[in-house]
C-alpha positions as CSV (number, residue, x, y, z in Angstrom):
1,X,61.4,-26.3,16.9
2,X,63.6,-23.4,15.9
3,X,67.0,-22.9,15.1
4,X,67.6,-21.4,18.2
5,X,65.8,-24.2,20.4
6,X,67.1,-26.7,18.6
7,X,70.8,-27.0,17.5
8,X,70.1,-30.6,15.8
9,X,68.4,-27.9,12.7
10,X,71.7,-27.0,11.7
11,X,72.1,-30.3,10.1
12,X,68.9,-29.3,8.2
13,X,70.8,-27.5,5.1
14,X,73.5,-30.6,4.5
15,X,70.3,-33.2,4.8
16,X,68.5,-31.6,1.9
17,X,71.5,-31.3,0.1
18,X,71.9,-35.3,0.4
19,X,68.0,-36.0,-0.5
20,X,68.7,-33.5,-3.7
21,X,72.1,-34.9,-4.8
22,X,70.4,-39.0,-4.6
23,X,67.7,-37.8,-6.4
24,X,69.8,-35.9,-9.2
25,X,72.0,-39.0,-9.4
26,X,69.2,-41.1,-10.7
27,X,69.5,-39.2,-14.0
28,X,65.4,-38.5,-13.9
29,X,64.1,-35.2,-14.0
30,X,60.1,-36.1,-13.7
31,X,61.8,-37.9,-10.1
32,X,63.8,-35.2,-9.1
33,X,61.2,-32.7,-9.5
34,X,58.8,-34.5,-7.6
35,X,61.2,-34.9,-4.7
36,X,62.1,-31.2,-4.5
37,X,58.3,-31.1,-4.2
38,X,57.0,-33.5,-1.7
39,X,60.4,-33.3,0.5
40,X,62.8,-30.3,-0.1
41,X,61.0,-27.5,-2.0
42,X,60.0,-25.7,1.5
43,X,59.9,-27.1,4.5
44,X,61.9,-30.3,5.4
45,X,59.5,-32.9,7.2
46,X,59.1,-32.5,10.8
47,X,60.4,-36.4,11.0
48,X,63.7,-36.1,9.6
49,X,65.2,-34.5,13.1
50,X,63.8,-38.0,14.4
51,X,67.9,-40.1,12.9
52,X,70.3,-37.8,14.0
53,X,68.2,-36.5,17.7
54,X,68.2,-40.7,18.3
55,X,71.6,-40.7,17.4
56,X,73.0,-37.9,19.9
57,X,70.6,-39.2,22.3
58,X,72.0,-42.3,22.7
59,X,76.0,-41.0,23.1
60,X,76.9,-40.9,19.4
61,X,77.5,-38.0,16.7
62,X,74.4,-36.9,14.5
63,X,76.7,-36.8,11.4
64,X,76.7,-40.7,11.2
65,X,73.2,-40.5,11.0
66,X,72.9,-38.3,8.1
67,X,73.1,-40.8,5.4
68,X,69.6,-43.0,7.5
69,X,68.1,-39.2,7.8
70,X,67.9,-38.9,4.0
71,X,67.3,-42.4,3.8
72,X,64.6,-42.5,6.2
73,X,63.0,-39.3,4.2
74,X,63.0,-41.2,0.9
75,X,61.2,-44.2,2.4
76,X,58.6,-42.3,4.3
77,X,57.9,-40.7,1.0
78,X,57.6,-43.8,-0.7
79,X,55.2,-45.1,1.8
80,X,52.9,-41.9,1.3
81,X,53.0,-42.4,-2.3
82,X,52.3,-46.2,-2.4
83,X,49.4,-45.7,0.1
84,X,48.2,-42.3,-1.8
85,X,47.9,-44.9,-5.2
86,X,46.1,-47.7,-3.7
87,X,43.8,-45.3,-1.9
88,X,43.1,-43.1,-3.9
89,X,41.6,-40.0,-1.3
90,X,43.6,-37.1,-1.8
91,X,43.5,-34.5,-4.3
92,X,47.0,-33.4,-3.4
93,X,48.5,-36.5,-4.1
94,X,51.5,-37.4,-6.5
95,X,49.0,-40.2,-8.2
96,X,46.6,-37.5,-9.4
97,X,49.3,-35.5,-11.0
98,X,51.1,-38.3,-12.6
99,X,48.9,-41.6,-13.2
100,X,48.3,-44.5,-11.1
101,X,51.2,-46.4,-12.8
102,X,53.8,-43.8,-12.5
103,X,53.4,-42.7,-9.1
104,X,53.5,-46.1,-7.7
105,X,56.9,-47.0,-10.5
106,X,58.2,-43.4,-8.7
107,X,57.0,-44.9,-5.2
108,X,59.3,-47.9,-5.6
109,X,62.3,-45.9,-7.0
110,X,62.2,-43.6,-3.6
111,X,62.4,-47.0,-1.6
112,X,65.4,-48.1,-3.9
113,X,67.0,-44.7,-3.4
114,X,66.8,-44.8,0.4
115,X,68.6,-48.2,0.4
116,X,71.1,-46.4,-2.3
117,X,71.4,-43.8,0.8
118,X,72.7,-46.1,3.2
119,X,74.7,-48.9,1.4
120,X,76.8,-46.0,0.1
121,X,77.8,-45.2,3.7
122,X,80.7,-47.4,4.1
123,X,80.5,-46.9,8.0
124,X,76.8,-47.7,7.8
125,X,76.5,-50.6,10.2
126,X,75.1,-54.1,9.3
127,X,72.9,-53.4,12.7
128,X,71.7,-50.7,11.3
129,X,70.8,-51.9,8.1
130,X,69.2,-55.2,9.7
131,X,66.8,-52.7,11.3
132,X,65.8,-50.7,8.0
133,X,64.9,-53.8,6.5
134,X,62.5,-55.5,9.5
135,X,60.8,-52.5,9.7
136,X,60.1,-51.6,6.0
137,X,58.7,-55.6,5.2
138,X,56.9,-54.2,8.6
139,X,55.5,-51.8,6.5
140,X,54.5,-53.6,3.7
141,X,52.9,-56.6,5.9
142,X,50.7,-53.8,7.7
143,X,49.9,-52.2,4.2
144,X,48.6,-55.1,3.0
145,X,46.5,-55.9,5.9
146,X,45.4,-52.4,5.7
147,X,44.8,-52.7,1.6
148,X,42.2,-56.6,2.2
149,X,39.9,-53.4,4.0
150,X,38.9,-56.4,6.9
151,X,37.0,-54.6,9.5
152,X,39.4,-54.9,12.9
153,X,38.1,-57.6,15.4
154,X,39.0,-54.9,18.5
155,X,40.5,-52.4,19.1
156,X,43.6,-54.5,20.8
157,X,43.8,-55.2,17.0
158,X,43.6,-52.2,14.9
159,X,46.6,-50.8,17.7
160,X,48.3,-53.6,16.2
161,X,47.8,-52.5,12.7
162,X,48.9,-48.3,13.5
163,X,52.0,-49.8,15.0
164,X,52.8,-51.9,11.6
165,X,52.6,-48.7,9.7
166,X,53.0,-45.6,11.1
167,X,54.6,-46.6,14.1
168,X,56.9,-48.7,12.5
169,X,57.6,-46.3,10.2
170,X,59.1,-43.4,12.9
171,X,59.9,-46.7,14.9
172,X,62.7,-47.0,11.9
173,X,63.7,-43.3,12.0
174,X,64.6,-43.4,15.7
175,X,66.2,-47.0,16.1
176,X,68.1,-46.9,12.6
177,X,69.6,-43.4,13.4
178,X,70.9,-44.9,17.1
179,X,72.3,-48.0,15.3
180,X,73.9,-45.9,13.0
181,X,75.8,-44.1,15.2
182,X,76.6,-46.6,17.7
183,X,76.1,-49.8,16.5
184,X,77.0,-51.9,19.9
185,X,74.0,-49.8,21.6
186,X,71.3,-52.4,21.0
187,X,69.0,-51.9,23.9
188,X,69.1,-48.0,24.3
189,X,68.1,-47.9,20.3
190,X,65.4,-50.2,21.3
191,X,64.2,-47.9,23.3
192,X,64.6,-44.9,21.0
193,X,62.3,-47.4,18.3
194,X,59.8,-47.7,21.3
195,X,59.6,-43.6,21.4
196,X,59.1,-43.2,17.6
197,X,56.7,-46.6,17.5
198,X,53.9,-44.4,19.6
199,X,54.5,-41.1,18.3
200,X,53.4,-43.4,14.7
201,X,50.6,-44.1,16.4
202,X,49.8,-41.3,17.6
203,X,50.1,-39.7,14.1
204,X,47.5,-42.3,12.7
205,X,45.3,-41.5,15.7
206,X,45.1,-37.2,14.5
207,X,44.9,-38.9,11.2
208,X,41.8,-41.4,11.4
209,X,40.6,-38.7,13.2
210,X,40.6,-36.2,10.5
211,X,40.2,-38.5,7.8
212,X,36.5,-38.8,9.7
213,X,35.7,-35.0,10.9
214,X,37.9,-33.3,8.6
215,X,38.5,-35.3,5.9
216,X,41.1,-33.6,3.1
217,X,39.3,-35.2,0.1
218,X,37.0,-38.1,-0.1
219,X,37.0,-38.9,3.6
220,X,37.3,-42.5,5.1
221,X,33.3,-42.7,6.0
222,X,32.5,-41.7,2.3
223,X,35.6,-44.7,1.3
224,X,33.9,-47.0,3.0
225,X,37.1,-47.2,5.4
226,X,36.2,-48.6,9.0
227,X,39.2,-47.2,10.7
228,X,39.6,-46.2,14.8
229,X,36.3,-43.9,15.3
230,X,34.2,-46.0,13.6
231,X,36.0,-49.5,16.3
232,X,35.6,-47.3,19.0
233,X,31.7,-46.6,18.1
234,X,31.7,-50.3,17.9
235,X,33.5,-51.0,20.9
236,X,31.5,-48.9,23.5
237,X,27.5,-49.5,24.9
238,X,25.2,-47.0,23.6
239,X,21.8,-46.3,21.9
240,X,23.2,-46.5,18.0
241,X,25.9,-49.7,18.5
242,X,23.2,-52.1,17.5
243,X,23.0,-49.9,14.2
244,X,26.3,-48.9,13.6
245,X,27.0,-52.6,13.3
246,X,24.6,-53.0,11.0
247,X,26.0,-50.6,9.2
248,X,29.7,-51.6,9.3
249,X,29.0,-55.4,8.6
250,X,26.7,-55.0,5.8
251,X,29.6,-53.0,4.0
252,X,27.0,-49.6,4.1
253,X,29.5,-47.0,5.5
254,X,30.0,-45.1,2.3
255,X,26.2,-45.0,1.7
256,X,25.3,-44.2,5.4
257,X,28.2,-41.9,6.1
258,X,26.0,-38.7,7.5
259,X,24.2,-41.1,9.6
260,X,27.4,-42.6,11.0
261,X,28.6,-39.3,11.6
262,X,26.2,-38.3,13.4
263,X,26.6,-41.7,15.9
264,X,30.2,-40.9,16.1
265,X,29.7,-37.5,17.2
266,X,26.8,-38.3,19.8
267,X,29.6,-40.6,21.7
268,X,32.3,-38.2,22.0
269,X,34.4,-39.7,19.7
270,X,36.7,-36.9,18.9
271,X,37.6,-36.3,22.7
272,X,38.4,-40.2,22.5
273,X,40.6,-40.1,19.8
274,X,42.4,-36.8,21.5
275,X,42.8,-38.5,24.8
276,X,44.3,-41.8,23.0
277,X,46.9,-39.2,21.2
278,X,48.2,-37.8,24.6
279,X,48.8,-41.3,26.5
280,X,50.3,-42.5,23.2
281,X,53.0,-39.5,23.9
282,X,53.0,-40.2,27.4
283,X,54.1,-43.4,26.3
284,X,56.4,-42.0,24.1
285,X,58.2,-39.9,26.9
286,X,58.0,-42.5,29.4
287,X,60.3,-44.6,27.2
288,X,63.1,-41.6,27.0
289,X,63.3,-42.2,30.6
290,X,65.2,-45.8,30.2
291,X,67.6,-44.4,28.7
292,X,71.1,-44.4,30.8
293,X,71.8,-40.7,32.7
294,X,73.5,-38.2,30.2
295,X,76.8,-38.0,29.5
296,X,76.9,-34.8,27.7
297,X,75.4,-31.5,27.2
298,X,74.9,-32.7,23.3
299,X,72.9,-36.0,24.6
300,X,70.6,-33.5,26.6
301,X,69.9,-31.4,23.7
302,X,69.2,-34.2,21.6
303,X,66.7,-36.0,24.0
304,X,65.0,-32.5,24.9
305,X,64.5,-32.4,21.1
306,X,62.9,-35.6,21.0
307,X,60.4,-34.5,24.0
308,X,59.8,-31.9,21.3
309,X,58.8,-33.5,18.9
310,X,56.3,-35.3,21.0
311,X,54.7,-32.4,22.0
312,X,55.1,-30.6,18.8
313,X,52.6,-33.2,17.2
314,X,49.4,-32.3,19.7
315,X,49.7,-28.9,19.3
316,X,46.2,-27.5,18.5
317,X,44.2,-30.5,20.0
318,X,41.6,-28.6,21.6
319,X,40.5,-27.9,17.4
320,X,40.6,-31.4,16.8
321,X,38.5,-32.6,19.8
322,X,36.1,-29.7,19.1
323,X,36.7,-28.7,22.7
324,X,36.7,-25.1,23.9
325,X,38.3,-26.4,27.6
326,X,41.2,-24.7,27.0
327,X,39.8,-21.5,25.4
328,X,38.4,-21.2,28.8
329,X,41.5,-21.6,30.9
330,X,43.0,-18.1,31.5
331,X,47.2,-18.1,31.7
332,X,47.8,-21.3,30.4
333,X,50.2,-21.2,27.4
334,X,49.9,-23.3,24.2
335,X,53.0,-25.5,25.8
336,X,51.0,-26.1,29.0
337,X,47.7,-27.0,27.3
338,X,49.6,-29.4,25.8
339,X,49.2,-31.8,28.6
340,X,47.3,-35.1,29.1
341,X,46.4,-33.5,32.9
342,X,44.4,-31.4,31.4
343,X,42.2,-32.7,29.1
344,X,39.7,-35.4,30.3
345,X,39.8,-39.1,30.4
346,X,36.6,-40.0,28.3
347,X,34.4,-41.6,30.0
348,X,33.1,-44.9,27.4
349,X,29.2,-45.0,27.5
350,X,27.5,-48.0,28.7
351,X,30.1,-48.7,31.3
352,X,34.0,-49.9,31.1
353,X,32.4,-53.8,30.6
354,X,32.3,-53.0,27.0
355,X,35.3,-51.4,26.4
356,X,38.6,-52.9,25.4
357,X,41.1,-49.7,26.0
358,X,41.9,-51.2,29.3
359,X,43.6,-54.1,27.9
360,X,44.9,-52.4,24.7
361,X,46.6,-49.5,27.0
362,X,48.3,-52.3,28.9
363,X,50.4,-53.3,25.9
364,X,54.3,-51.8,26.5
């Protein structure tokens, strides 16, 4: 998404502006530094086009979603830095640079500034703010959860656990930038949170999925972390199940990581996780279509811009499945490819008996 694609960027300049001036007001330099790092130094987050698209999607202005965009930055960044401290996994991470102590003391002063953000909109509405606050103890419930390191039951339940966290997380951006605008349009933000709750999903999808075949630092395998590959190699009838479980239950997988591998990628895994991805944004897009006929050239834009943003985040699957499908199709763009038509619905082995996708993808 460009400037001249999308017109929501021109609110891109005033929104770092706002993250900068909350982080100078807290009179810490150490702070303010590491803000203009993580969120402003290059490169504003993909996510933060998420408050004021939802809000011009749904009939309102994106300028009374400005104060939730910077708001919303701050607490995505503190999320990241909480869960970079109590993980521990990646080099670039604000823990390794500062201590363990500091970065999760810096961690809770983001999520103090993002409230900062929006109580000091006096036309922020108490809607709006309701909303923030479910989906940040969301957060925190799912963190936790996440942080006990129980092994998921099924898959049904580990879906449960990526909406709690990531999908509540862009769940928040899209329903608190709609109440913020219009505060009296309760079910059409609903429907903006159900957009940005599977594109969190499928964000943790591409992410369990690297954190096992292209891990950036320790991986999950070598942290002992049983996340969606490892369920779905659980989940599914074939020669190594009996022995991955073996594995997973005896609390091995950071000792047996190359052999686990090795089942995960004799299953198909990958082109698994890359087919869950695209019905996540299918899902995603299907939920823009509730929304109530446009009124305005402005709510077209802004919906348009949420479609991409959904297909903005699968770019470059054909990498991550370790497929060469596309490579092979002559013609077809990069836009095209980026299509749930055209990438194969894996096929489980042993037979759909042992699989639980079918009940999990019934879930709205």
């Amino acid at each position: 998404m460009n400037r001249h694609v999308n017109p929501l960027t021109r609110f891109f300049p005033e929104i770092r502006a706002r993250i900068d001036a909350l982080a100078r007001a807290c009179e810490w330099p150490e702070f303010e530094r590491q803000i203009a790092r993580h969120l402003t130094r290059t490169q504003l987050p993909p996510h933060v086009i998420l408050p004021i698209a939802s809000a011009a999607a749904v009939g309102g202005t994106p300028e009374r979603a400005l104060s939730t965009t910077a708001a919303c930055a701050y607490m995505i960044v503190a999320m990241r830095w909480f869960d970079d401290a109590q993980d521990r996994d990646r080099k670039e991470s604000l823990w390794n640079e500062v201590g363990h102590g500091r970065a999760i003391n810096m961690a809770a002063t983001a999520l103090t500034v993002a409230w900062h953000a929006l109580v000091e909109d006096e036309e922020m509405s108490r809607e709006a703010l309701k909303a923030f606050g479910r989906h940040t103890i969301a957060l925190a419930r799912a963190q936790d959860v996440d942080l006990m390191g129980a092994v998921a039951c099924t898959l049904d339940d580990y879906w449960e656990l990526m909406r709690g966290k990531t999908g509540a997380a862009l769940a928040l951006a899209c329903e608190v930038g709609a109440l913020a605008a219009c505060s009296d349009r309760v079910a059409e933000a609903a429907i903006c949170r159900s957009y940005g709750e599977h594109l969190g999903v499928l964000m943790q999808i591409l992410d369990d999925l690297d954190g096992v075949f292209r891990p950036d630092g320790v991986g999950d395998l070598a942290a002992g972390k049983a996340t969606l590959p490892v369920l779905y190699g659980l989940a599914v009838n074939h020669p190594g199940r009996e022995e991955l479980a073996e594995i997973v239950h005896c609390g091995l997988l950071s000792t047996c990581a190359n052999r686990v591998l090795a089942i995960l990628q004799s299953i198909d895994t990958r082109e698994f996780l890359v087919w869950c991805a695209f019905d996540e944004r299918r899902r995603a897009l299907v939920s823009l279509e509730d929304l109530p006929p446009t009124n305005s050239e402005a709510e077209g834009e802004a919906r348009q811009a949420l479609r991409a943003f959904a297909d903005s985040l699968i770019v470059g699957w054909e990498e991550l499945s370790g497929s060469d499908t596309a490579t092979k199709q002559s013609g077809v763009t990069a836009s095209r490819r980026a299509s749930v038509s055209e990438i194969p619905q894996p096929k489980p082995p042993g037979g759909a008996d042992e699989f639980c996708f079918a009940s999990m993808t019934a879930k709205g």
